[in-house]
C-alpha positions as a Markdown table, in Angstrom:
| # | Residue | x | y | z |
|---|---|---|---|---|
| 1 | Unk | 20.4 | 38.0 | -85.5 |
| 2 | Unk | 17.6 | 37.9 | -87.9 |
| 3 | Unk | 15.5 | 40.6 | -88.5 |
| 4 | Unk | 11.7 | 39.6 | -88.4 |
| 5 | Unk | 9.7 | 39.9 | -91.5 |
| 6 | Unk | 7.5 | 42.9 | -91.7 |
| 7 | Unk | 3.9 | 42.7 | -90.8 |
| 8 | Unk | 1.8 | 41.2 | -93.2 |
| 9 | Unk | -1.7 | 42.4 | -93.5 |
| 10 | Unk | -3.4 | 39.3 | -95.3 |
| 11 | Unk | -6.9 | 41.0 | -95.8 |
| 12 | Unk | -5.8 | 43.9 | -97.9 |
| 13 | Unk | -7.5 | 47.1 | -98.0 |
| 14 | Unk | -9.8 | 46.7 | -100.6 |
| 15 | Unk | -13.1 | 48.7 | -99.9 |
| 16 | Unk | -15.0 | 45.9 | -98.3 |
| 17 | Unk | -11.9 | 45.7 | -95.7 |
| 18 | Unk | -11.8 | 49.6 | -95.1 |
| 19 | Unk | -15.9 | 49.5 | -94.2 |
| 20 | Unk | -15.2 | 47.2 | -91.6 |
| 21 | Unk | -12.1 | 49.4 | -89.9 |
| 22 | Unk | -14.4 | 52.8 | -90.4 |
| 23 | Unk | -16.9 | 51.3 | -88.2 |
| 24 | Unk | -14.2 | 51.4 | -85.5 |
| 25 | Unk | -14.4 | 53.9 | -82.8 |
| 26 | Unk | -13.4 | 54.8 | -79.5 |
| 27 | Unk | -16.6 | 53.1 | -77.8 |
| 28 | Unk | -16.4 | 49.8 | -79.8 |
| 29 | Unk | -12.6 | 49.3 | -80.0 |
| 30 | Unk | -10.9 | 51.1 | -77.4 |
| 31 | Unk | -13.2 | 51.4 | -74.6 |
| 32 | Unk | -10.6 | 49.4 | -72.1 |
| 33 | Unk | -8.2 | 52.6 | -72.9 |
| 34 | Unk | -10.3 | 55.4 | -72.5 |
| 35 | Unk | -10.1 | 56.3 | -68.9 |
| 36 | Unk | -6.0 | 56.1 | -69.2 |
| 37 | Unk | -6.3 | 58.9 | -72.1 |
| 38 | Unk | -5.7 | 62.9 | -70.4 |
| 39 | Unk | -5.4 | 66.2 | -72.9 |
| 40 | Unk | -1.7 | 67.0 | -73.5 |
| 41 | Unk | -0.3 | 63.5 | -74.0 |
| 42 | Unk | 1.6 | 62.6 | -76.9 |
| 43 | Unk | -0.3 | 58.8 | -78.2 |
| 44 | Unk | 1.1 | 56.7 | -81.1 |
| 45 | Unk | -1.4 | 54.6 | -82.8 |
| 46 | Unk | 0.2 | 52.2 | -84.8 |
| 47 | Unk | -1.8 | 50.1 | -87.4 |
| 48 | Unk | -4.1 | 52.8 | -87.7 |
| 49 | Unk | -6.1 | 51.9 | -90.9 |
| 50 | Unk | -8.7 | 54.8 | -91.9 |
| 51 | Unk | -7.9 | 56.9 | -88.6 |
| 52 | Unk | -11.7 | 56.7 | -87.2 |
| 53 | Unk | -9.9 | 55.7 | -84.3 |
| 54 | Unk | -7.2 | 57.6 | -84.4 |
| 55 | Unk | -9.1 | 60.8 | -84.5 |
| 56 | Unk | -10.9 | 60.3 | -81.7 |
| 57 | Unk | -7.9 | 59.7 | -79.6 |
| 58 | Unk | -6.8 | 63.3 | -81.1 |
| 59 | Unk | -9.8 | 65.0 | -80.0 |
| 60 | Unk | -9.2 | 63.0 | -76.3 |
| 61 | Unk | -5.9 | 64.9 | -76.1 |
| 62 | Unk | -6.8 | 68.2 | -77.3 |
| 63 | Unk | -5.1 | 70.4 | -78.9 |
| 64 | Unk | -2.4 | 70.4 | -76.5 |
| 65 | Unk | -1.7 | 66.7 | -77.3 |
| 66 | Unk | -0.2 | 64.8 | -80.3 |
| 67 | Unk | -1.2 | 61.6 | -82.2 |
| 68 | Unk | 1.5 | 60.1 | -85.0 |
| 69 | Unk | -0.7 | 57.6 | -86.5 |
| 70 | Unk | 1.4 | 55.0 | -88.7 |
| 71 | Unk | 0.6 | 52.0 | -91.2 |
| 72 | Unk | 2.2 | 49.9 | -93.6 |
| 73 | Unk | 0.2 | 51.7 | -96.3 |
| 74 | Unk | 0.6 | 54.9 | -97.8 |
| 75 | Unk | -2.8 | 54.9 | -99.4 |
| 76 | Unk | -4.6 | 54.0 | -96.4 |
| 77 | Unk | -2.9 | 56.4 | -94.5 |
| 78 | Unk | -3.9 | 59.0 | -97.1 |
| 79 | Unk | -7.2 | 58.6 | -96.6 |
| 80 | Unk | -7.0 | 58.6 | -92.7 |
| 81 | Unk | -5.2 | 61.9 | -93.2 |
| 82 | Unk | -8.2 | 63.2 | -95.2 |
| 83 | Unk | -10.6 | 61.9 | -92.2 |
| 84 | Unk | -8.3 | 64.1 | -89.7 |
| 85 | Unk | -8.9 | 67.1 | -91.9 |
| 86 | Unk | -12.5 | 66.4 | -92.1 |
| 87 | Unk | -12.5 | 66.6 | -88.5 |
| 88 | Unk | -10.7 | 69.9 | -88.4 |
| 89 | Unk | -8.1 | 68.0 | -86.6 |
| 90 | Unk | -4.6 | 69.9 | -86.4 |
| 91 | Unk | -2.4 | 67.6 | -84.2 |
| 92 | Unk | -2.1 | 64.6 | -86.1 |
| 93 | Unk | 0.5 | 63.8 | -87.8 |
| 94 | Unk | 0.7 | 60.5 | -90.5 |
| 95 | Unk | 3.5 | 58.4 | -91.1 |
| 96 | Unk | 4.2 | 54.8 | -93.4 |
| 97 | Unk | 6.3 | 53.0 | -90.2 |
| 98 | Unk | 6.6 | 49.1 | -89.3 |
| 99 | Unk | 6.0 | 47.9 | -85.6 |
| 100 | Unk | 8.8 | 45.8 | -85.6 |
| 101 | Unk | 11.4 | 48.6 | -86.4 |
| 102 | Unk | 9.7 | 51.8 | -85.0 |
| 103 | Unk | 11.6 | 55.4 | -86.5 |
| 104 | Unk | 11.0 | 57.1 | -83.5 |
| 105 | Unk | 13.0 | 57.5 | -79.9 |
| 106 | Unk | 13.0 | 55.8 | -77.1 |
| 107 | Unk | 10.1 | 56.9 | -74.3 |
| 108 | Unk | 8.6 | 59.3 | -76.8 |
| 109 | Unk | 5.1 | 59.1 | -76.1 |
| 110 | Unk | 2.8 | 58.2 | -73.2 |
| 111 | Unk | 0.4 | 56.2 | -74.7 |
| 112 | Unk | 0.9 | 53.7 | -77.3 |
| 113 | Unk | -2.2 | 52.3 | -78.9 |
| 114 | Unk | -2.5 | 49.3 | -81.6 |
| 115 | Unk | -5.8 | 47.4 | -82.6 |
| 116 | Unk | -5.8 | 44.6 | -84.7 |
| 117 | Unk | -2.4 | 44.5 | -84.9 |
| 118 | Unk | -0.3 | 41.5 | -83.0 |
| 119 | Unk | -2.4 | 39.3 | -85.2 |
| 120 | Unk | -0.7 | 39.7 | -88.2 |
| 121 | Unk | 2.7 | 40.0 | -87.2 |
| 122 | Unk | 5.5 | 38.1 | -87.2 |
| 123 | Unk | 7.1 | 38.8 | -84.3 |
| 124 | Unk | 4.4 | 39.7 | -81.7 |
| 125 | Unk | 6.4 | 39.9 | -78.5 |
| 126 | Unk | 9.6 | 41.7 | -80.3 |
| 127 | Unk | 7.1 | 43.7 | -81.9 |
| 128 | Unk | 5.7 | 44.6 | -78.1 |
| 129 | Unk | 9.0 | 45.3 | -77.1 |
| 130 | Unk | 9.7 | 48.2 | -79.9 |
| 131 | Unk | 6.4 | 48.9 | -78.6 |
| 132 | Unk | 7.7 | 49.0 | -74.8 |
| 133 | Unk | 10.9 | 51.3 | -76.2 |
| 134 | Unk | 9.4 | 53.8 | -77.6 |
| 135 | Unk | 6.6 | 54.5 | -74.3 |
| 136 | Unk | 7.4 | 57.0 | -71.4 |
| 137 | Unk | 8.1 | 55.7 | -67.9 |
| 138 | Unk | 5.2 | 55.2 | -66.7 |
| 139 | Unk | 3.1 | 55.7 | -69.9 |
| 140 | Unk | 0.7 | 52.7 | -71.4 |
| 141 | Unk | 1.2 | 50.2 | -74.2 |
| 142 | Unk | -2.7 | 49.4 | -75.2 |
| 143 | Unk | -3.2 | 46.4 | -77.4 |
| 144 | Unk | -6.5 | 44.9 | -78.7 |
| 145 | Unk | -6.6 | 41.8 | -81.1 |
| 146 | Unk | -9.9 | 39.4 | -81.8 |
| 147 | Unk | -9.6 | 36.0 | -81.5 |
| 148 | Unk | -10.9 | 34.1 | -84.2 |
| 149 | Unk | -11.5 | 30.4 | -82.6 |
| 150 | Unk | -14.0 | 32.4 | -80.2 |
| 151 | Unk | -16.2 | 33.4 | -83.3 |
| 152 | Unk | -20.0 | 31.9 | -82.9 |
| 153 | Unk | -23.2 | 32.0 | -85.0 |
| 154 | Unk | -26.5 | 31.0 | -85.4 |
| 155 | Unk | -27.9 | 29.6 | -87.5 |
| 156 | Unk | -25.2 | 26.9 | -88.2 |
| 157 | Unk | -23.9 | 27.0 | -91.4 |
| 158 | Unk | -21.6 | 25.0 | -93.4 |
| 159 | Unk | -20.1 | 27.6 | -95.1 |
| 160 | Unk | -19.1 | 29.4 | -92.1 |
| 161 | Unk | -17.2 | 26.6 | -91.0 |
| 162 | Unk | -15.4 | 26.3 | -94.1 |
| 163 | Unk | -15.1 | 30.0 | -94.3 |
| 164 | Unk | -13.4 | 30.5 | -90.7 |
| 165 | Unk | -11.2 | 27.0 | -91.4 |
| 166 | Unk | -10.1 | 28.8 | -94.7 |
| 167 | Unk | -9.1 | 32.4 | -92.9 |
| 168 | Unk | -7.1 | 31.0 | -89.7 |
| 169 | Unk | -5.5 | 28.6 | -92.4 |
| 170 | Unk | -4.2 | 31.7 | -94.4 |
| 171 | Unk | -3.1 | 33.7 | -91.5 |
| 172 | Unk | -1.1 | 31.3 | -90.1 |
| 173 | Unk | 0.8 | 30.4 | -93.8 |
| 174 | Unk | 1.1 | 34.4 | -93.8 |
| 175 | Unk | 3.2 | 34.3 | -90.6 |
| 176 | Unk | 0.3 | 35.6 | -88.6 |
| 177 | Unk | -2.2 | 34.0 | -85.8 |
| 178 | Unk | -5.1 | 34.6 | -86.0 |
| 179 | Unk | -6.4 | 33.9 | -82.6 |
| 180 | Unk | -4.0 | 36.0 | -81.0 |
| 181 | Unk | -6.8 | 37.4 | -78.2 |
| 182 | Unk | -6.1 | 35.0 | -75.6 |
| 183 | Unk | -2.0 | 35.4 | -76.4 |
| 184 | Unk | -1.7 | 39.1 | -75.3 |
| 185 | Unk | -1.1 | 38.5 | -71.5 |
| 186 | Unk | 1.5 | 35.8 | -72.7 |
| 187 | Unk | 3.1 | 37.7 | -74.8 |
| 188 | Unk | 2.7 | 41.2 | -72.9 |
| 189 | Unk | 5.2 | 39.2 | -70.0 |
| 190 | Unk | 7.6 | 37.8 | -72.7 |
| 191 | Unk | 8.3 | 41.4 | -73.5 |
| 192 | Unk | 8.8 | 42.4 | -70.5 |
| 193 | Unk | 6.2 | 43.8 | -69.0 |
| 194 | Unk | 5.0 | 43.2 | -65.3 |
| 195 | Unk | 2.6 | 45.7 | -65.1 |
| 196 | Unk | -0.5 | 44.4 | -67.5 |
| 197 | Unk | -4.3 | 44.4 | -66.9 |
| 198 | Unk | -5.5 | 41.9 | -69.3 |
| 199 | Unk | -9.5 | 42.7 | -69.9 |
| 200 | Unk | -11.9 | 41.2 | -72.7 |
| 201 | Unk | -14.4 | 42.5 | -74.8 |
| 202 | Unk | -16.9 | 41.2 | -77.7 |
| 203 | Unk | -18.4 | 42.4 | -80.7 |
| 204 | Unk | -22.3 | 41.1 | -81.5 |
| 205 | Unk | -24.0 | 41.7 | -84.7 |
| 206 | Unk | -27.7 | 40.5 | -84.2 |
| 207 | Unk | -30.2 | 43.1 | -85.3 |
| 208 | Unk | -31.1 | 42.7 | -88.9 |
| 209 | Unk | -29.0 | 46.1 | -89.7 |
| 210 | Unk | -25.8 | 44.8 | -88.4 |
| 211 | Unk | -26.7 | 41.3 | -89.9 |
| 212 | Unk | -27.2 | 43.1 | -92.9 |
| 213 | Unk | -24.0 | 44.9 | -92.8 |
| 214 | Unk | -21.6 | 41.9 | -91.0 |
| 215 | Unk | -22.9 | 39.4 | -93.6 |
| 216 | Unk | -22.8 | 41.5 | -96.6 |
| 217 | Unk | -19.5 | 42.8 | -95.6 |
| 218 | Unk | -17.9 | 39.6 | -95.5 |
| 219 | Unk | -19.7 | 38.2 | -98.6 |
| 220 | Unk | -17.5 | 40.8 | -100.6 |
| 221 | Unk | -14.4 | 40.4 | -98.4 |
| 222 | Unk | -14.2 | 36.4 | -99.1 |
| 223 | Unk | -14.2 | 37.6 | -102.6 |
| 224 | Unk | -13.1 | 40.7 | -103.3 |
| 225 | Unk | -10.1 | 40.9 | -100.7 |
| 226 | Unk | -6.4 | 40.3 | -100.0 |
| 227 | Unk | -7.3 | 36.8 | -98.3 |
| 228 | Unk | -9.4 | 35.7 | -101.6 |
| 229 | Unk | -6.4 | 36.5 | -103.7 |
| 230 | Unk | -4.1 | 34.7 | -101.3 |
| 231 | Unk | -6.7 | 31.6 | -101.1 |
| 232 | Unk | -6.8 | 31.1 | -104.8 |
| 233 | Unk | -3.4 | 31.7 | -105.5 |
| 234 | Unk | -2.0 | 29.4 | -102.7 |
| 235 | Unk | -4.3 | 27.0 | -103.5 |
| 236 | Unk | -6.8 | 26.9 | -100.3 |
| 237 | Unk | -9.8 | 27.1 | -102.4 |
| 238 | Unk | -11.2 | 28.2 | -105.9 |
| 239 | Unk | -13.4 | 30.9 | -107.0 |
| 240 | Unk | -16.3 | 28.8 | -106.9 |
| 241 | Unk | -16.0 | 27.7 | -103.4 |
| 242 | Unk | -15.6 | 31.2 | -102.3 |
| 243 | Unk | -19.0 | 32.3 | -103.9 |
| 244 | Unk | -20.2 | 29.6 | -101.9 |
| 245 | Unk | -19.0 | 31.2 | -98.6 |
| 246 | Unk | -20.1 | 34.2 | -99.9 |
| 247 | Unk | -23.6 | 33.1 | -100.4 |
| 248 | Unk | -24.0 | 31.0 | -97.0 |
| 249 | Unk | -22.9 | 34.8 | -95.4 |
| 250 | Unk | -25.7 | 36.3 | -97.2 |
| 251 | Unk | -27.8 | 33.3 | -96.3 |
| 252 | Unk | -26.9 | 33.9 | -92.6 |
| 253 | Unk | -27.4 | 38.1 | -93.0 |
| 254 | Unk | -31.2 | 37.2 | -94.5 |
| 255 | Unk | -32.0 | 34.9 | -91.1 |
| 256 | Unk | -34.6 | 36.4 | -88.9 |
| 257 | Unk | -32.7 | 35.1 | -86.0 |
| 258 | Unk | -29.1 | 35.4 | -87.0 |
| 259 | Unk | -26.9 | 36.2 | -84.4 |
| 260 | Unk | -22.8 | 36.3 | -84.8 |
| 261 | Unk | -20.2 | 37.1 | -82.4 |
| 262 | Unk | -16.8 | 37.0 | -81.4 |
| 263 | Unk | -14.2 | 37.9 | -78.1 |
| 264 | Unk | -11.2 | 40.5 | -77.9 |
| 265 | Unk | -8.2 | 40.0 | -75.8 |
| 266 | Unk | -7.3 | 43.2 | -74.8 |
| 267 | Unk | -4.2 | 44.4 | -72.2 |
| 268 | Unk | -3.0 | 47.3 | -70.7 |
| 269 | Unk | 0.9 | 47.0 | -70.2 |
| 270 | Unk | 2.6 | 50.0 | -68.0 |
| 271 | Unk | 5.8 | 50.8 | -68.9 |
């Protein structure tokens, strides 16, 4: 049999990427998993970028819990490691690990938390199942990923339509999909769960901070980032159509009555 291709991670973590996953927190990202979270459990959050996340879900177990927070990136989990510490937090650990082929034991921990994740793998339902093995009896797998064919704005702009074409275009060539928020009940049940609670959630950008901050965000990403890299290189557009998208997201950031947003499949899968 085949072993799957490790996860790729299309964006990159160039600093325009890494703004966007600091803004993460228990409230906007994990809310569906909070009430499942009790002091003294022992959480794995895999694909844990910067760890804004990932700290919170230490403080939510106390010190009498543990959090190994793993990525595909030593460099971004460096600088999660130096968020922990800013946080005074003692019982995380931080470890490079792929979801597909997961270095610890089977029922280790009883909650096992990944955001943004199943999107860009390979494998999403044999990356559920590692996911399954290494969670308690009775413990929670909790997965959240956006779906990008949900995304809506207004005003309508050309360039957004190009820019979203051009992103769901790259992350399927990567091996990924990209609108993988309506697939987690699916795949939850392929892996062999029967015990899932599949929820939804959105993110809205609308005031003219968050406009600010969506649009100028994205301006740099399209340009700046992994998927601009990949888009020239692969031939999916040129540096001068990607200032264009750039410039119809900073056109769409200035509108007075801008308003973007966009749906998250989430589930809740008991082992």
């Amino acid at each position: 049999m085949t072993a799957p291709k490790p996860a790729v991670y299309v964006n990159g973590h160039q600093e325009p990427v890494l703004r966007s996953h600091r803004s993460r927190t228990v409230a906007n990202s994990a809310a569906y998993l909070r009430g499942r979270l009790r002091p003294g459990q022992a959480v794995l959050d895999i694909g844990c970028g910067p760890g804004t996340i990932t700290a919170e879900l230490a403080e939510l177990v106390g010190p009498g819990g543990r959090v190994v927070a793993a990525d595909t990136s030593a460099e971004v989990l460096a600088a999660a490691a130096r968020h922990a510490a800013g946080r005074g937090l003692a019982n995380v650990v931080f470890e490079v690990a792929d979801v597909h082929r997961l270095p610890y034991a089977d029922g280790e921990f009883d909650v096992v938390h990944a955001h943004q994740v199943l999107q860009h793998v390979t494998d999403p339902v044999g990356a559920l199942r590692e996911l399954r093995r290494v969670t308690a009896e009775g413990g929670v797998v909790a997965v959240r990923d956006v779906d990008y064919a949900t995304m809506a704005w207004y005003p309508e702009t050309p360039g957004l339509d190009r820019w979203l074409d051009l992103y769901r275009r790259i992350a399927r060539a990567s091996g990924g999909e990209p609108d993988a928020g309506r697939r987690l009940l699916s795949w939850a049940r392929a892996a062999g769960f029967t015990d899932v609670t599949a929820t939804s959630s959105s993110w809205t950008y609308a005031t003219p901070e968050q406009r600010e901050w969506w649009g100028g965000m994205w301006a740099e990403r399209i340009t700046e980032s992994g998927i601009a890299r990949t888009a020239v290189a692969e031939g999916y557009a040129d540096e001068a159509e990607l200032a264009r998208i750039a410039a119809a997201w900073r056109e769409w950031a200035a509108a007075g009555d801008g308003w973007f947003a966009m749906l998250h499949g989430e589930v809740l899968a008991r082992r």
